[in-house]
C-alpha positions as CSV (number, residue, x, y, z in Angstrom):
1,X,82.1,125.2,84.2
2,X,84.4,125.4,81.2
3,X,83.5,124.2,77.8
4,X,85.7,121.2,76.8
5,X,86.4,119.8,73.4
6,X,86.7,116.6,72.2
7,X,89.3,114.5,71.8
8,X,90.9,111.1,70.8
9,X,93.1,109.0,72.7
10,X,94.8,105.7,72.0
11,X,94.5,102.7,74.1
12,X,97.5,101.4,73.1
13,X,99.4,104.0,73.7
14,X,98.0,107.6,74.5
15,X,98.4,109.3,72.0
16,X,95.9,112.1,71.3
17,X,94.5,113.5,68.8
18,X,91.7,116.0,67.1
19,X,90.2,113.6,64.3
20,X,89.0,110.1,64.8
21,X,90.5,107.7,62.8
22,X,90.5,103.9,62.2
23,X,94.4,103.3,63.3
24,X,96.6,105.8,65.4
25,X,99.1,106.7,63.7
26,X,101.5,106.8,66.2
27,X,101.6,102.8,67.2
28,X,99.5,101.2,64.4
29,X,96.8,99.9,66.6
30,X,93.6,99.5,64.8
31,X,90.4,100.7,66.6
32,X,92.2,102.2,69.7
33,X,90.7,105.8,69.4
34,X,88.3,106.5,72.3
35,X,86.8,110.0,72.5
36,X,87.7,112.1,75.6
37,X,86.9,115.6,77.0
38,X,89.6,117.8,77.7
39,X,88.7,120.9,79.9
40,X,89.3,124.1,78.2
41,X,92.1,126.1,79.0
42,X,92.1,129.1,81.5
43,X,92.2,132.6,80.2
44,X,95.5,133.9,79.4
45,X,97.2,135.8,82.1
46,X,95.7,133.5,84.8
47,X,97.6,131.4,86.8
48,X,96.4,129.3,89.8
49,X,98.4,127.3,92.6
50,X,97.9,124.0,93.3
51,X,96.4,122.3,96.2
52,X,99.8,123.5,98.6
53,X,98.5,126.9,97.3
54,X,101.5,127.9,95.6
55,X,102.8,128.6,91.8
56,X,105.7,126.1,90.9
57,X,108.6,128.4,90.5
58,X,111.8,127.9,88.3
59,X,115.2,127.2,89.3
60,X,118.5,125.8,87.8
61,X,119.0,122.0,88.8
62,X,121.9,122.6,90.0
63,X,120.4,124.5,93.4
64,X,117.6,122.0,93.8
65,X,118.5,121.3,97.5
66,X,118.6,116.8,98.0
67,X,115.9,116.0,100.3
68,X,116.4,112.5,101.9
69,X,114.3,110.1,100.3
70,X,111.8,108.7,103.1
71,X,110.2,105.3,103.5
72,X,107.7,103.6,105.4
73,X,108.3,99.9,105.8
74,X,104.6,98.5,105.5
75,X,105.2,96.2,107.9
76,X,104.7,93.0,104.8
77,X,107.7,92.3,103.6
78,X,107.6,90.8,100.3
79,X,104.9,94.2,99.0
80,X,108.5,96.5,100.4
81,X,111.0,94.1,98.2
82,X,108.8,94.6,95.5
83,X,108.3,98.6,96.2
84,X,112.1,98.8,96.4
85,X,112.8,98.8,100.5
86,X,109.5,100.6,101.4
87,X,106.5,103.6,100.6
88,X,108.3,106.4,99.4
89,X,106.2,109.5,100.6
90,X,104.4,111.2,97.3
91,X,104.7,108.0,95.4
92,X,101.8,107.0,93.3
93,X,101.6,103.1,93.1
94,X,99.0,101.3,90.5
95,X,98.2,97.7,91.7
96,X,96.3,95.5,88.5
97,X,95.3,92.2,88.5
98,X,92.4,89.7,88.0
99,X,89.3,90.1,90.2
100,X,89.2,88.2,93.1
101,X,93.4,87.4,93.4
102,X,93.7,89.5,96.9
103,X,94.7,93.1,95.4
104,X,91.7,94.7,98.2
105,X,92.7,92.1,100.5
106,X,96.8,92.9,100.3
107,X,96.2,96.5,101.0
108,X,93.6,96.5,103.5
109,X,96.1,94.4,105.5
110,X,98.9,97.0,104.7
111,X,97.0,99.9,105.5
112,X,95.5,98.4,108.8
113,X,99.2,98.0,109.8
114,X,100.7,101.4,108.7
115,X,97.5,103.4,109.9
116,X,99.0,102.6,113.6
117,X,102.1,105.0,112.4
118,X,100.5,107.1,110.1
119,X,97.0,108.6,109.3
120,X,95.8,106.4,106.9
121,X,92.5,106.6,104.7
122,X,90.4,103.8,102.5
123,X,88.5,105.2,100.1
124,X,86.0,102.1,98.6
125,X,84.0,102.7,95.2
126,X,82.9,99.5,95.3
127,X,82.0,97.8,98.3
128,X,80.1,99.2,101.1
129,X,82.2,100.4,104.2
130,X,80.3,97.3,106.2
131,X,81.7,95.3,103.4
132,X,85.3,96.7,104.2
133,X,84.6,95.8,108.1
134,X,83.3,92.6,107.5
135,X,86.8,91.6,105.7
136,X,88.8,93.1,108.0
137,X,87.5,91.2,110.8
138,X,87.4,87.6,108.5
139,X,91.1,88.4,108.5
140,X,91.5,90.1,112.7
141,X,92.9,92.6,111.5
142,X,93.1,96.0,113.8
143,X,90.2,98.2,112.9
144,X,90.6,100.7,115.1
145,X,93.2,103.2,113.7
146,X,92.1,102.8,110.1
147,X,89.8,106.0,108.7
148,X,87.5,105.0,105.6
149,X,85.2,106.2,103.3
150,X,83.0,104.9,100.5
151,X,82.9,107.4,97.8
152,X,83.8,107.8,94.0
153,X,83.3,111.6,93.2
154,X,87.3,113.0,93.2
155,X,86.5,116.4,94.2
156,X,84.5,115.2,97.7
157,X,87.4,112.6,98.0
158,X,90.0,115.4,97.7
159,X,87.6,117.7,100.1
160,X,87.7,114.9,103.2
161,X,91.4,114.3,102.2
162,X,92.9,118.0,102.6
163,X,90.8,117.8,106.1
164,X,92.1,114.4,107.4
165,X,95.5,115.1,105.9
166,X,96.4,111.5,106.1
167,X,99.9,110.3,105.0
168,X,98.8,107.2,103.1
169,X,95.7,106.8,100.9
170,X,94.1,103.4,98.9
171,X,92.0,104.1,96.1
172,X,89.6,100.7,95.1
173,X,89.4,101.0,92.5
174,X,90.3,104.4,89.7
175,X,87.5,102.9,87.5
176,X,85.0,103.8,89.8
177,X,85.7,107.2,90.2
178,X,84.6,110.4,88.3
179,X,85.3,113.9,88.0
180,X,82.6,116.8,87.2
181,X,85.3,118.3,85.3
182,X,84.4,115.5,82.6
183,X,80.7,114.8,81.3
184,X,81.3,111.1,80.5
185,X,80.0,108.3,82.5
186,X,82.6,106.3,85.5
187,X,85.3,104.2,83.9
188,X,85.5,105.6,80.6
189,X,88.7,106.6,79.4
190,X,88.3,110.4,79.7
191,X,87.1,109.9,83.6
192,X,90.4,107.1,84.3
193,X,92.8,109.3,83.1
194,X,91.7,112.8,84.3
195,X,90.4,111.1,87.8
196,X,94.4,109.8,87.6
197,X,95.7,112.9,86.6
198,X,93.5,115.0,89.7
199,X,94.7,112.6,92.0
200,X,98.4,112.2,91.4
201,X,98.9,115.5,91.6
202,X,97.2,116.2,94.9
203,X,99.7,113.4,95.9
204,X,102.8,114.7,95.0
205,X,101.7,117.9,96.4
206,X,101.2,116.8,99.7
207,X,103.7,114.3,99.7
208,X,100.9,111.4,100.5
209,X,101.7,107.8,99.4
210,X,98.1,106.7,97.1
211,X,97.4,103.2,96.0
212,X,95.6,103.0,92.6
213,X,93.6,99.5,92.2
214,X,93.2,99.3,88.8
215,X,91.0,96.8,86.9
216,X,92.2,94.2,84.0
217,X,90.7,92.9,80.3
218,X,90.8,90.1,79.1
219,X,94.0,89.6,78.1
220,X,95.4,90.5,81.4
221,X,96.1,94.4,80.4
222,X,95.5,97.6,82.8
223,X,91.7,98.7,81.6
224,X,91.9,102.2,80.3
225,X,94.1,104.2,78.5
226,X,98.4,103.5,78.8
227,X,98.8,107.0,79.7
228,X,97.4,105.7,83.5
229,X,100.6,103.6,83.7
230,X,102.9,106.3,82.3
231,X,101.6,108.6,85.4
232,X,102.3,107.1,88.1
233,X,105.9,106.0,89.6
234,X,105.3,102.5,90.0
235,X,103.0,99.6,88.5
236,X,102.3,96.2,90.1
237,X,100.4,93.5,88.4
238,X,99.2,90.2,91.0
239,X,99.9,87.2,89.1
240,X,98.5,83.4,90.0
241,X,96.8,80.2,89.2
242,X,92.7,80.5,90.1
243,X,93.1,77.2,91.5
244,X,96.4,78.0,93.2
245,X,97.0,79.0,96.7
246,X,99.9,81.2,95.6
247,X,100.3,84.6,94.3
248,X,103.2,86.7,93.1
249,X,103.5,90.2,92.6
250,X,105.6,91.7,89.9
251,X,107.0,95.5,89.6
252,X,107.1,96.3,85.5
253,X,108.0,100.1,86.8
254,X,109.5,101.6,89.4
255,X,111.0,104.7,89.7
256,X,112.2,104.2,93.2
257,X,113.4,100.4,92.8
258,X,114.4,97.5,90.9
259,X,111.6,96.4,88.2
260,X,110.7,92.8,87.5
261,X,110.9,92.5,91.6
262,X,108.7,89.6,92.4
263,X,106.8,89.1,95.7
264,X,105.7,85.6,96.6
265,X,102.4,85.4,99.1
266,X,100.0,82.7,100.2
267,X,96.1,83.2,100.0
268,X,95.4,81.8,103.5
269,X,91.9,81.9,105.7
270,X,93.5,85.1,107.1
271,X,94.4,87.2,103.8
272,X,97.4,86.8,102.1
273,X,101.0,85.6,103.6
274,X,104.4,85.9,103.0
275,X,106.2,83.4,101.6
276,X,110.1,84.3,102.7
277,X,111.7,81.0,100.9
278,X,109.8,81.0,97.7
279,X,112.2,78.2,96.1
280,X,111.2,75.6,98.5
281,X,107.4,75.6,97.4
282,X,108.5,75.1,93.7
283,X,110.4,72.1,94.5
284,X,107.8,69.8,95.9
285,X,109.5,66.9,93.7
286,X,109.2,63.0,93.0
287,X,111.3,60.5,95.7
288,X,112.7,59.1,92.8
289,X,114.5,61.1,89.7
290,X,112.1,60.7,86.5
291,X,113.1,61.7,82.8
292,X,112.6,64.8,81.6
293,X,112.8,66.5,85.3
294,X,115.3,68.6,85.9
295,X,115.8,72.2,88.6
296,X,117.4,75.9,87.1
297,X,118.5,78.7,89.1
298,X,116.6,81.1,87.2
299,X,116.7,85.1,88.5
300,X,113.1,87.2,89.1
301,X,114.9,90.9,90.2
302,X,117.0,90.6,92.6
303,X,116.2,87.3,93.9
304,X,117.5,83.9,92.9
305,X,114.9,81.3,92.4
306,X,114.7,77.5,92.1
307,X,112.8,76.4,90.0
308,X,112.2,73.1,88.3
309,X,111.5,72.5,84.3
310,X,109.4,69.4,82.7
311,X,109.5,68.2,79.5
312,X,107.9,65.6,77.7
313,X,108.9,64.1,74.3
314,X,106.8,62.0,72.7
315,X,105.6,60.9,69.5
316,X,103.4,63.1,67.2
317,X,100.7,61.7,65.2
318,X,100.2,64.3,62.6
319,X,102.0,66.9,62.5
320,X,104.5,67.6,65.9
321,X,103.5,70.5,68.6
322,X,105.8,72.9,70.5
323,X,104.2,73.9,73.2
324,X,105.6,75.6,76.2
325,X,104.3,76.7,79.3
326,X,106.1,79.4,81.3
327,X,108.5,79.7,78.9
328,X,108.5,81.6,75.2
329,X,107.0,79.2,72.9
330,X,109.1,81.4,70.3
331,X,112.2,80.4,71.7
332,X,111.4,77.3,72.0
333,X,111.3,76.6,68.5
334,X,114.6,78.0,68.3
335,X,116.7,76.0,71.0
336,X,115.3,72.9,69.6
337,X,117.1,73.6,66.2
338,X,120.2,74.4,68.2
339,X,119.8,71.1,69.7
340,X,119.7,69.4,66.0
341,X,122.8,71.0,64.7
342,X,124.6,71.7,67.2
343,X,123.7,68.9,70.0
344,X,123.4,66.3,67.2
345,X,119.7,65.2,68.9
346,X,116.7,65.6,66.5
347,X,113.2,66.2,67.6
348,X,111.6,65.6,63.8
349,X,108.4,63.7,64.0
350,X,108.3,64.2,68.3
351,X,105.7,66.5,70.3
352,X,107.4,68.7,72.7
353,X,106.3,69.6,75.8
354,X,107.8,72.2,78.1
355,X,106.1,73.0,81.8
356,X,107.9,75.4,84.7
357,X,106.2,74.5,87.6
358,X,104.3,76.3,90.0
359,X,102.9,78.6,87.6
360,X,106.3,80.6,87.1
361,X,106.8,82.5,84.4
362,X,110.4,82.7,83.7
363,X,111.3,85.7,81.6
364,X,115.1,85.1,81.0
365,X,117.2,82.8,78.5
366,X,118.9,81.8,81.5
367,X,116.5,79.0,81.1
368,X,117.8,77.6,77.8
369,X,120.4,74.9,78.9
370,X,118.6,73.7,81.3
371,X,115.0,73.2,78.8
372,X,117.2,71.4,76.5
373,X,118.8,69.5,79.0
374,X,115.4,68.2,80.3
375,X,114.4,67.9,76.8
376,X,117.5,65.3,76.0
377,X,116.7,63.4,79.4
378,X,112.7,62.6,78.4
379,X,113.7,61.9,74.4
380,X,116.2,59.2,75.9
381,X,114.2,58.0,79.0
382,X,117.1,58.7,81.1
383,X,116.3,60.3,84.6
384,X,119.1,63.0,85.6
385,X,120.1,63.1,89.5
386,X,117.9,64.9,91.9
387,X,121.1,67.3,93.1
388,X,121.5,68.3,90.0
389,X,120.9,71.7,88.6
390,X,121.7,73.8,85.4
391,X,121.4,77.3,84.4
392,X,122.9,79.3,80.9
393,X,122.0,80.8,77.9
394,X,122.1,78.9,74.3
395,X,123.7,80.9,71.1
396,X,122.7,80.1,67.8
397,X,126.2,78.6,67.3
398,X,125.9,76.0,70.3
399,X,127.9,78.4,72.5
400,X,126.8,78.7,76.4
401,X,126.8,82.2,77.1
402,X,127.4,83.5,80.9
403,X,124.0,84.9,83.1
404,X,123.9,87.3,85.3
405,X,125.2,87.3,88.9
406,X,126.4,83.9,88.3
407,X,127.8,83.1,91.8
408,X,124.0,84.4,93.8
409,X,122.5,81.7,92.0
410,X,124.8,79.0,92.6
411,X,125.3,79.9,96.6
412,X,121.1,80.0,96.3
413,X,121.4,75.7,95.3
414,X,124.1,75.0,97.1
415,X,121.6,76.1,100.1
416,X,119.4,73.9,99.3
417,X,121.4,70.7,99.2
418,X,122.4,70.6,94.9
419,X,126.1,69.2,95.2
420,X,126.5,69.3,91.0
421,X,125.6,72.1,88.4
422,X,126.5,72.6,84.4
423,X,126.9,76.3,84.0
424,X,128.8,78.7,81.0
425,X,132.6,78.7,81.5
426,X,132.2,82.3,82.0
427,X,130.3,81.8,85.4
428,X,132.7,79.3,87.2
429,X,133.5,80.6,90.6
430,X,137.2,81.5,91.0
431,X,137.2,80.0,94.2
432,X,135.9,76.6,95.0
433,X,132.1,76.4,96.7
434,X,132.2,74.3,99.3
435,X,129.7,70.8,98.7
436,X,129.2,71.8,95.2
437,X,130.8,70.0,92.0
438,X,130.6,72.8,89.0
439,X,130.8,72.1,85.7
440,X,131.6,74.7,83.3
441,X,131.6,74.3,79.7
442,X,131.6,76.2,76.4
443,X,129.6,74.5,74.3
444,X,126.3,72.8,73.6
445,X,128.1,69.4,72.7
446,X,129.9,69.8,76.1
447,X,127.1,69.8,78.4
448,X,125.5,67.1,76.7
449,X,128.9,64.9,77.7
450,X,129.3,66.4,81.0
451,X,125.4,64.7,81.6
């Protein structure tokens, strides 16, 4: 076997380099350098093909012939919104999340259903294959067209694979695997990222779909190095409560769809389930309206979502707390000053509280008008109408900006029986909705009176 030299590589972000050092010099991170063995290269003059046996040749772009992009729906449809309509064929798909949230579970059910269309293997480094069965008949799921394996050597995993020549393949999880083209031990850096490496490019050379499971840390971060996410074409981190019954998947890449997608299931006694109306389970509210409660339209990729805001106002005995929960505590701090100057309500000497329910995290400033608007209704104890709903973003100067796709989003409430909204003059519908009272305004001032 070749000799390899040694290496460092960044956590953080990748880089590599010769000499350790105590911060990488490419993103500032201190203590990120991990040592890693690079084989050595082949002898000059010597060129190898790949696993389809053949040397990539060169060719202008311009005579690169279109091949029709083809997808495999995988028969759950909340994983293909979130893939972007379906498995692209050669796609490389890493799936992270927290132990135990239903990443094994989610794909043993998809393969189970695809493997009745398409030779499908599941490759398990860590369960036993009796392990595997056991689940998959916990959750009567057909077993019978399904080929798996329990290894975690790549080049054995490769061997069985070029013989079974299947069209999909699940690997649980890349941390367990290892390579004899690296000395270090299973789920090191070196080992995740050439393991990676091996494997993606058997997959785009056969055109075979592969799911990575990757593991998390502690802070909720893809364990090993950020080069793994930067090699394959599409990364999907399960989000949820532990104590929750719900669990959403979230695309952060995609090179064949939308990112930010989001996926809603529910962790049932037979695996995970789609949840095809994910609004109505975040507005479980009070019969009565109560201060400081109040429903946005915010937007989560391509799908319009209802979701309803909390605040509480109370108080502060010593000095006040912003604390926010869903939300950017950052820009918390900031609407709240809008609300002094502009709105002419002041929060000195209060605790604020902000909660999205359901365990949404809402990652637009969409969400500003209508925090401040439940803010206003708990600091004055007045309840706001349970048909009402709000959605805009709030400039520094008290101006309501316009958010996207304005019109999906109030269609989206007006289906679920809201008959009033305060939106950005910018996002008024040029024709009447039918059922629904908008109103539009430019300013902060303005929505307070409109309330």
């Amino acid at each position: 076997m070749a000799k390899s030299r040694p290496e460092y590589a960044c956590q953080q972000c990748g880089a590599i380099t010769r000499q350790w050092a105590g911060q990488c010099a490419d993103c500032g991170a201190w203590n990120s350098l991990s040592e890693v063995r690079t084989p050595a290269a082949a002898r000059p003059g010597v060129r190898q093909g790949g696993y389809s046996g053949q040397v990539a040749q060169v060719q202008k772009l311009e005579s690169v012939q279109m091949g029709q992009e083809l997808r495999h729906a995988t028969g759950i449809g909340e994983l293909d919104r979130v893939l972007g309509g379906g498995l692209v064929a050669g796609s490389v798909v890493l799936i992270g999340g927290d132990p135990g949230i239903g990443k094994s579970t989610l794909l043993l059910q998809c393969l189970t259903g695809l493997a009745r269309d398409l030779p499908a293997l599941y490759v398990t480094g860590e369960e036993s294959l009796a392990q595997v069965a056991m689940r998959g008949r916990r959750l009567d799921l057909p077993l019978d067209a399904l080929m798996v394996m329990a290894e975690v050597r790549v080049e054995d995993i490769l061997a069985t694979a070029r013989q079974l020549q299947p069209k999909v393949m699940v690997i649980d999880s890349i941390q367990t695997l290892y390579t004899e083209q690296i000395s270090s031990a299973p789920g090191g850096v070196s080992q995740v990222r050439e393991s990676a490496a091996i494997l993606t490019r058997y997959a785009k050379e056969t055109h075979t779909a592969l799911f990575l499971i990757g593991h998390v840390t502690k802070e909720g971060a893809l364990a090993g190095p950020r080069i793994l996410e930067h090699m394959v074409d599409a990364v999907l981190y399960f989000e949820g409560e532990a104590d929750s019954r719900y669990r959403m998947i979230r695309a952060i890449k995609n090179r064949f769809g939308a990112v930010n997608e989001l996926g809603v299931f529910a962790m049932t006694d037979k695996g995970l389930r789609e949840v095809a109306n994910p609004s109505a389970i975040f507005l479980s509210r009070f019969a009565e309206a109560i201060p400081g409660s109040l429903v946005m339209v915010t937007r989560d990729g391509t799908r319009p979502l209802l979701v309803e805001v909390q605040a509480l106002v109370d108080e502060a005995y010593g000095h006040p707390r912003r604390v926010a929960v869903g939300l950017d505590a950052n820009r918390l701090g900031m609407l709240l000053a809008v609300l002094h100057r502009h709105g002419g309500v002041s929060s000195v000497g209060q605790d604020v509280f902000v909660n999205v329910v359901g365990g949404v995290k809402v990652l637009e400033t969409g969400s500003d008008l209508a925090v401040l608007v439940a803010i206003v209704s708990s600091l004055r104890s007045q309840a706001l109408p349970h048909d009402l709903v709000v959605f805009g973003e709030v400039g520094l100067s008290g101006e309501i900006r316009p958010v996207p796709n304005g019109q999906e989003r109030l269609r989206e409430a007006r289906k679920h029986g809201f008959r009033r909204a305060i939106i950005a003059e910018a996002n008024a519908p040029r024709q009447p909705i039918e059922g629904l009272q908008v109103f539009a305004v430019r300013t902060l001032a303005a929505a307070l009176a409109a309330l």
